[in-house]
C-alpha positions in Angstrom: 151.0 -209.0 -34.9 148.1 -207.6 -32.5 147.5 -204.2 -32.8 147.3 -203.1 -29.7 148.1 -199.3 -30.0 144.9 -199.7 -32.9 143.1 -201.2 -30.4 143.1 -198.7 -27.8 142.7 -196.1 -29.8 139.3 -197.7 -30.5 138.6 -197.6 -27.0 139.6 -194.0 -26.2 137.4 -192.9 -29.7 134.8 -194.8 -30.0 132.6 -193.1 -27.0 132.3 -189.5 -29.3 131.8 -191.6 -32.4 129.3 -194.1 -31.5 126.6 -190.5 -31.0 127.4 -189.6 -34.6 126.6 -193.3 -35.6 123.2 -193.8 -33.9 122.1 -191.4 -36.2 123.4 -192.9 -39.2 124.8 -189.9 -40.8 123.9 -188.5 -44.6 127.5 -187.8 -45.6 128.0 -186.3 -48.9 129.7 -188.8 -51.4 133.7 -189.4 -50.6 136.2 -188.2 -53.0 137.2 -191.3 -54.5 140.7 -190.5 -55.4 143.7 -191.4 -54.1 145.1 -189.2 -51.6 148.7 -190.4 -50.4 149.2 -193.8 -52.8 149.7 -192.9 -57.0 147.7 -194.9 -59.5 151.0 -196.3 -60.3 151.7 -197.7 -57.0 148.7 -199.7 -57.2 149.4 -203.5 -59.0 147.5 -203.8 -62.3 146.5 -206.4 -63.6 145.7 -207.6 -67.3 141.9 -208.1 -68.6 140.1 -209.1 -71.4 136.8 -207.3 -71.7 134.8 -209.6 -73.2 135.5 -212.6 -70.7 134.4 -212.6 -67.3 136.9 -212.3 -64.2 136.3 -215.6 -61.9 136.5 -215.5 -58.5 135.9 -217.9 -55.3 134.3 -216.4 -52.4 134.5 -218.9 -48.8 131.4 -217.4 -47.1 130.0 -218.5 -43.6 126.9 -219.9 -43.7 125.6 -221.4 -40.7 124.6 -217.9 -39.0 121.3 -215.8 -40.3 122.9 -212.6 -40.8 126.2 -213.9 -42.9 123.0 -215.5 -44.8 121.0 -212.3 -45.4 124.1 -210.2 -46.3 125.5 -212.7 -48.7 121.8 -213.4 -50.6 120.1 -210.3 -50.0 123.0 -207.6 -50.7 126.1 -209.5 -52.0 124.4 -211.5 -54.6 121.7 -209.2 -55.0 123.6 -206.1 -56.0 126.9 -207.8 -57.5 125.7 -207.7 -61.4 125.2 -204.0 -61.3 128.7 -203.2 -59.9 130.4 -205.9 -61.3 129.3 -207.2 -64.6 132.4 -208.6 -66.0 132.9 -210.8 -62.3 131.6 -214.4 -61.8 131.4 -215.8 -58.4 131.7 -219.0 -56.7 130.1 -219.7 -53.5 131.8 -221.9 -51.4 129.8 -222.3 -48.6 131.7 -223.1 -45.1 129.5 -223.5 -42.3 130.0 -222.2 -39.3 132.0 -222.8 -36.0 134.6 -225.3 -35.8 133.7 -226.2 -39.4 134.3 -222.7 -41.0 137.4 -222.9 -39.3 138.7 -225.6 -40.4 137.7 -224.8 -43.9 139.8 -222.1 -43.9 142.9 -223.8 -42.0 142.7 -226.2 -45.1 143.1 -223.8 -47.4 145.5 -222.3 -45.4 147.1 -225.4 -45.1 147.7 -225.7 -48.8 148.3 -222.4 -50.1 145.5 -222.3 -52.7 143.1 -219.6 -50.7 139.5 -218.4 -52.3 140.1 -215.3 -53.8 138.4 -213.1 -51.1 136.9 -214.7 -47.3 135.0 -213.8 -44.4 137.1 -214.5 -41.3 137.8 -213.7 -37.7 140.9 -212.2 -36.0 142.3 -215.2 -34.5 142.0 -217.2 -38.2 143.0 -214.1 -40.0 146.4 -213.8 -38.4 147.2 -217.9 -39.0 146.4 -216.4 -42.8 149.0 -213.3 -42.2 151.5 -214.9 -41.3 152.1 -218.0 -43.5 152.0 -215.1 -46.2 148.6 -215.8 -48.1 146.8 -212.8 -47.3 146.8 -209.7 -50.4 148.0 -205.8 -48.6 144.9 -204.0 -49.3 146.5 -200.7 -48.6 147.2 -199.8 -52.1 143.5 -200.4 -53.4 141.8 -199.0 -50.1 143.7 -195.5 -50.7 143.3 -195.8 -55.0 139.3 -196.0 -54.9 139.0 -193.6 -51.4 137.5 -196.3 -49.2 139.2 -195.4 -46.5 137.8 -191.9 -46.6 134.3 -193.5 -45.9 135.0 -194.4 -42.4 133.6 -192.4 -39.1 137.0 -194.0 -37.5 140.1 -194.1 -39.9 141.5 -196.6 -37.6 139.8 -199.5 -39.1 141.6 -198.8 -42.2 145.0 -198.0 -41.1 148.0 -200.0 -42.0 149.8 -202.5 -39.2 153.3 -201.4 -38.2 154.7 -203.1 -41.2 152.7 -200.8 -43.4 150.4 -203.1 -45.2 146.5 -203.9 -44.6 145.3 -206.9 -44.6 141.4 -206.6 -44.2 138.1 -204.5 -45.0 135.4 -204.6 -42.5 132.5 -202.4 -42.4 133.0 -201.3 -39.0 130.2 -202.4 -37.1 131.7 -204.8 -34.8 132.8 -201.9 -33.0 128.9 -201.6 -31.7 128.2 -205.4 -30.7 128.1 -206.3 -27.6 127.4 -209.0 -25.2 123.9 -208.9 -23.0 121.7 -211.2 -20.8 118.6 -211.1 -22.8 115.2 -211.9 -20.4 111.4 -212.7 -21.4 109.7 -210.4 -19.5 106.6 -212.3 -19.3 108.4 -214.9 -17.8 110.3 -213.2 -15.3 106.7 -211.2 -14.0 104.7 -214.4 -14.2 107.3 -215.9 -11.9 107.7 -212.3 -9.8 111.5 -212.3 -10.2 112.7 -208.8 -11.0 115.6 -208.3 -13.6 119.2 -208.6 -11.7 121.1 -206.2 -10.6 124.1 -208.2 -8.7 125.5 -211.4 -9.2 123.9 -213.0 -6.1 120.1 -211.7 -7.7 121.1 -213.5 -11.1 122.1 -216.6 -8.8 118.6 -216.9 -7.0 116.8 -216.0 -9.9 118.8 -219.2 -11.6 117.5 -221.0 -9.0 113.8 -219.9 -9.0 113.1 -220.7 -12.6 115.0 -223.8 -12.4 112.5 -225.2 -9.8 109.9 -224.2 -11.6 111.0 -226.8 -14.5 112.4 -223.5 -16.9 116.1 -223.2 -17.9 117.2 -220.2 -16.6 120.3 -219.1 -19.0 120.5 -220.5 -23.0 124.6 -220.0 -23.8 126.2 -222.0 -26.7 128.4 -224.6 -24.5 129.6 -226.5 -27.2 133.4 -226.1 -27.6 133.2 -223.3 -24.7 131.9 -220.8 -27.2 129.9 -218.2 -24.6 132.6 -218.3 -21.9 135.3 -218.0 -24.6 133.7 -215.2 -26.3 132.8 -212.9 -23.5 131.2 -214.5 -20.3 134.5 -215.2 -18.6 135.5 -211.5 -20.0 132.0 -210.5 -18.1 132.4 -212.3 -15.2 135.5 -210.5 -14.7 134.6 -207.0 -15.5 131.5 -207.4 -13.0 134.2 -206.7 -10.3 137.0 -204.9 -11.7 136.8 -203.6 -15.6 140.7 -202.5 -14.7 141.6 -206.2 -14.6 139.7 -206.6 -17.9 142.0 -203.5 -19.5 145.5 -205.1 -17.9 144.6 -208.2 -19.6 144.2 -206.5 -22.9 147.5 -204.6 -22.5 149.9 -207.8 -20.7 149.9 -206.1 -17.5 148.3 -209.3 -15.6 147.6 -212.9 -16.3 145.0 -215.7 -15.4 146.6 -216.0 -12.2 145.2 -212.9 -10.8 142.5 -213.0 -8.0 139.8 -211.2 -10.1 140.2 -213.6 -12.7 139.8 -216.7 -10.7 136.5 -215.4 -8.5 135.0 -215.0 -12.3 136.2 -218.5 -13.1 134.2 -219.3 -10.0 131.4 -217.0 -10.4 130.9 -219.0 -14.1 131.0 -222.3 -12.0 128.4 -221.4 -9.7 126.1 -220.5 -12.5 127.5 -224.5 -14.0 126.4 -226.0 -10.2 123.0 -224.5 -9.6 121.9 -225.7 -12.9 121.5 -221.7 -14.7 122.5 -224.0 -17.8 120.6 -226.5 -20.3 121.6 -230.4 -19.5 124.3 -231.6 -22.0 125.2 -227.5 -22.3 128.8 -228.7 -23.6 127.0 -230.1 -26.9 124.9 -226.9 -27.5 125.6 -225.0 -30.6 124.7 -221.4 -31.8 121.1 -222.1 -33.5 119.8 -224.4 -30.9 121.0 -221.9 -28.1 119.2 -219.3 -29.4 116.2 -221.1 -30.5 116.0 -222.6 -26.9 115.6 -219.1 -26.0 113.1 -217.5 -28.6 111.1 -220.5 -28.7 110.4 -220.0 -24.4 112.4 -223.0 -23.0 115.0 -220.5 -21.7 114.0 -217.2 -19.7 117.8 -216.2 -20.4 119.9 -215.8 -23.1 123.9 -214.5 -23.0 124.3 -213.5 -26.5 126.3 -210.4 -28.4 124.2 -207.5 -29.6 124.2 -208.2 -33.1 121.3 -210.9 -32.7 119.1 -208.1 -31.6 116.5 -208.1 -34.4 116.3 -211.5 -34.4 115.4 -211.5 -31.2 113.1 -208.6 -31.7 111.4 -210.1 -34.6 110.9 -213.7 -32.8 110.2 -212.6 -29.0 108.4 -209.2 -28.9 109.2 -209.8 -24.7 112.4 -209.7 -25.3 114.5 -207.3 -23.1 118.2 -206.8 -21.7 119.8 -205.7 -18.3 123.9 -204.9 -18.0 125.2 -207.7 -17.3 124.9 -207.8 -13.3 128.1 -206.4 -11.2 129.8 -208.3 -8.5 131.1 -205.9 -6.2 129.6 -203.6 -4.3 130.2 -200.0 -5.9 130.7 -201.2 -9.3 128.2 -199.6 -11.9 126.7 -202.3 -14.2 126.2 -199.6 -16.3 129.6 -198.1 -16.2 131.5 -200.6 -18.8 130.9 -202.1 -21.5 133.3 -204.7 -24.1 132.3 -204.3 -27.6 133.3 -206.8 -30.7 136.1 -205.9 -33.3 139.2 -206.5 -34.3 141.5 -205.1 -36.7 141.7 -208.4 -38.9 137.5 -209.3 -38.5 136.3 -209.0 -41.6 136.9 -209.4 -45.8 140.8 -210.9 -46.3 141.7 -211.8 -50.2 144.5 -213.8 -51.3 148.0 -212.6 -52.1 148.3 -215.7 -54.6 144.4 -214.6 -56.3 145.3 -214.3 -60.0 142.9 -210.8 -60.1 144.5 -209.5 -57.0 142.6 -205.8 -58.2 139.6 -207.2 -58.6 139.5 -209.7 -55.2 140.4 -206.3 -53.4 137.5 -204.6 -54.9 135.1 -207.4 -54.5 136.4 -207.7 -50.2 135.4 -204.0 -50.3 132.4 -204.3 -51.8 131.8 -207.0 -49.1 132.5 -205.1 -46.5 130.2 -202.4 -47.9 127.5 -204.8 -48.3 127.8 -205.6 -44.8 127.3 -201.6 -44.1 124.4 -201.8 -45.8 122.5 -204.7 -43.9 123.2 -203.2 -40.7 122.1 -200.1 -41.9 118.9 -200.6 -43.9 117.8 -204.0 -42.2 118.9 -203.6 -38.3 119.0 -200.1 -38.2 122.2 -200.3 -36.8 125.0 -198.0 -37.3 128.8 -199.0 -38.7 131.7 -196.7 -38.8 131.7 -197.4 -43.0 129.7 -194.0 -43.7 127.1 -196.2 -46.2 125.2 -191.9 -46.7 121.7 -194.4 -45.4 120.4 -192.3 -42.8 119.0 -195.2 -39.8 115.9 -194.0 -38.9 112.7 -196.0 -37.7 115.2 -197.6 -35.0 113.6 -200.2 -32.3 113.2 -198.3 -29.1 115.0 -201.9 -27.8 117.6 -201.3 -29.9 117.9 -197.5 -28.8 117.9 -198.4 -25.2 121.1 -200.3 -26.2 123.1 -197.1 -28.1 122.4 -195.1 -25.4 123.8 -197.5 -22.8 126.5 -198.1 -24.9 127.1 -194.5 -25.4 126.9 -193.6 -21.6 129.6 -196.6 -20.3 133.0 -194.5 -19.5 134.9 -197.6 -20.3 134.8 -199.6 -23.1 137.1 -202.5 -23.2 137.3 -204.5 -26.9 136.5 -208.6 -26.2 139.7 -210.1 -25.4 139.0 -213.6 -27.8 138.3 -211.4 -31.0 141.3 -208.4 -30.5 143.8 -210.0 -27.9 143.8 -214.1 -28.1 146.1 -215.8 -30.5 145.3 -219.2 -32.2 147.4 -221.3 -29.3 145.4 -219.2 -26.7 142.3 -219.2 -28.4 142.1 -223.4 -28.8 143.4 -223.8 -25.3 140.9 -221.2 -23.4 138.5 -223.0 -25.6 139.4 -226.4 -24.3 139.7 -225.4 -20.6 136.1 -223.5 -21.3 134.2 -226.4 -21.9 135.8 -228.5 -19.2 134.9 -225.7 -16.7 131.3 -226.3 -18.0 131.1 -229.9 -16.6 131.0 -228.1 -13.1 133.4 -230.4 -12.1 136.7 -228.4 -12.9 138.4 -226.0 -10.3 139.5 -222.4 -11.0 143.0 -223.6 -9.9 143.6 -226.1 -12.3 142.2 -223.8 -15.3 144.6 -221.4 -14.5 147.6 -223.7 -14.3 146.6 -224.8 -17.5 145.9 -221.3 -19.3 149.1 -219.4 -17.5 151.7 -220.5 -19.8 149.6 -220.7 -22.8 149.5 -216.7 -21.6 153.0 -216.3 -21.3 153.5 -216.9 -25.6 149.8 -215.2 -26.5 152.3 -211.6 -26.9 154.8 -213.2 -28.4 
């Protein structure tokens, strides 16, 4: 089920959290006892002390931060606070190949004992049963008194909770990153509208430079938030009726961002052979200068830092006359991104302690390494924080509406592999807004179901 009512609760919150997390906070230590669920409620399990407890751990490993976290901090710091625990690494990939990793073992029955996973995976998981309640072990050892928003750790409407997460989803989200060098030596100013991002597309791409690096392959960019983008740049509402079934696809703002994205497709603002372009090489087209643009989520912002000093951001640019770039924002997050263990693990205790001590390890990157804040109160206090990633918080911050990416919180598997399918095809250039929507408006019709 899709929390909704979690959802926007997020959305109403998250704008007087978000000032209390920029500063990272120095919390005094939780109490770590329970506070509504008895020891005895909790499922115990058997252990011999002197052998070690073996679990597997399915860990993404095609993307540089899932990387860092698992060798720097999961790794790193799992002998100290878990020296009777052996784990196994089963390395996944990324993408399409993560995914169907995790559909395989789905598939069979036989999960790893704790994953890393997304929202539309996680529920597949849910609902064929193989995903442990947390609930009991989050309220036993206090974890869910660490968090700046209790939401992230509250039970779905049938009571149970299914994943950890350290709570910094809730501050990603998506930009159109520029090299300013580029952009003065070729005297085009940073846009403002959709028509100035048009001719600046067309500028650099006469000048032999790709204006705009997405990742094309399997629709990936559009499906994630450019189509969400494209729509907000003229009415956020029609963004917010989407996330709460008050509209469809066939609505008029959703088909002028359809066509806003297939504009961008016909005056070349993309790579050639876009619809093959993965994560790395997009953003390695950018950093290495071949691309002036690059629509990517905020959580690549060291990277980018680190590997393009010129590196900058503008809202993305509004398409409507009156409409504040500035004034809305999506953001990542979802109630079932994050650390899932399985209900069939034969140390059910210790795969929930090892998710949350995931999750926590997650906190800790974010915190220590891109000075960024999560709701998971880590008591690291951020300071030293890029005045690039600053100018992003306090944008954030200032947007009166913030509206959570519909492909991680609102798209179900069937909606999530069609919208990819018809994503790609409206990357050709060659594919009308009409026929995406006939194609996408009944696979709407079950997404709530």
């Amino acid at each position: 089920m899709i929390k909704l009512v979690k959802l926007m609760s997020i959305v109403l919150s998250l704008t007087m959290l978000i000032s209390l997390a920029a500063c990272g906070g120095s919390s005094k230590e939780t109490d770590t006892k329970a506070s509504d669920t008895k020891a005895s409620d909790t499922p115990k399990e058997s252990s011999n002390s002197t052998e070690k407890v073996k679990l597997k751990f399915l860990s993404l490993s095609a993307d540089e931060n899932r990387n860092n976290i698992r060798e720097k901090y999961i790794k790193a710091n799992l002998e100290k606070e878990f020296p009777n625990v052996e784990i196994e690494y089963d390395l996944g990939g990324g993408g399409q190949d993560y995914a169907n990793k995790l559909k395989a073992y789905n598939a069979s029955g036989d999960m790893p004992d704790v994953w890393f996973s997304e929202q539309n995976l996680s529920s597949v998981v849910v609902e064929a049963g193989n995903a442990l309640d947390l609930l009991p072990y989050v309220q036993q050892t206090g974890f869910d008194k660490k968090f700046k928003m209790p939401d992230i750790v509250a039970p779905d409407k049938n009571g149970k909770l299914y994943c950890v997460q350290p709570g910094a989803d809730q501050y990603f989200t998506p930009r159109l990153w520029y090299h300013k060098d580029v952009f003065t030596k070729n005297n085009i100013q940073p846009p403002k509208t959709f028509d100035e991002l048009v001719k600046a597309c067309e500028t650099l791409k006469a000048k032999g430079i790709i204006p705009i690096s997405i990742v094309g392959k399997d629709g990936w960019t559009p499906n994630l938030h450019m189509l969400q983008t494209m729509i907000m740049a003229e009415d956020p509402q029609v963004a917010l009726d989407l996330v709460n079934n008050k509209t469809d696809f066939s609505n008029p703002v959703v088909k002028n961002a359809l066509g806003r994205i297939q504009k961008l497709v016909q005056v070349g603002a993309f790579a050639p052979g876009v619809t093959n372009i993965d994560y790395g090489p997009a953003v390695e087209m950018y950093t290495s200068g071949k691309a002036a643009m690059l629509a990517m989520f905020t959580w690549e912002t060291g990277n980018l830092e680190k590997s393009s000093p010129d590196t900058d951001f503008v809202p993305w640019p509004s398409a409507k006359d009156g409409v504040d770039p500035n004034g809305a924002i999506q953001y990542w997050g979802a109630p079932l991104s994050g650390y899932l263990a399985s209900a069939k693990s034969k140390s059910p205790e210790m795969a929930a302690k090892f998710a949350m001590y995931c999750a926590t390890q997650d906190a800790l990157y974010y915190n220590t390494e891109q000075k960024a804040p999560t709701m998971l109160d880590t008591g690291v206090k951020i300071e030293g924080i890029s005045p690039l990633l600053q100018k992003n918080l306090d944008q954030f911050n200032s947007a009166k509406i913030k509206i959570p990416s519909l492909w991680s919180a609102i798209f179900n598997t069937q909606m999530s592999a069609e919208i990819a399918t018809q994503n790609s095809k409206l990357l050709t250039g060659k594919y009308s807004p009409d026929d995406y929507i006939k194609a996408m408006n009944p696979v709407w019709a079950d997404n709530f179901k």
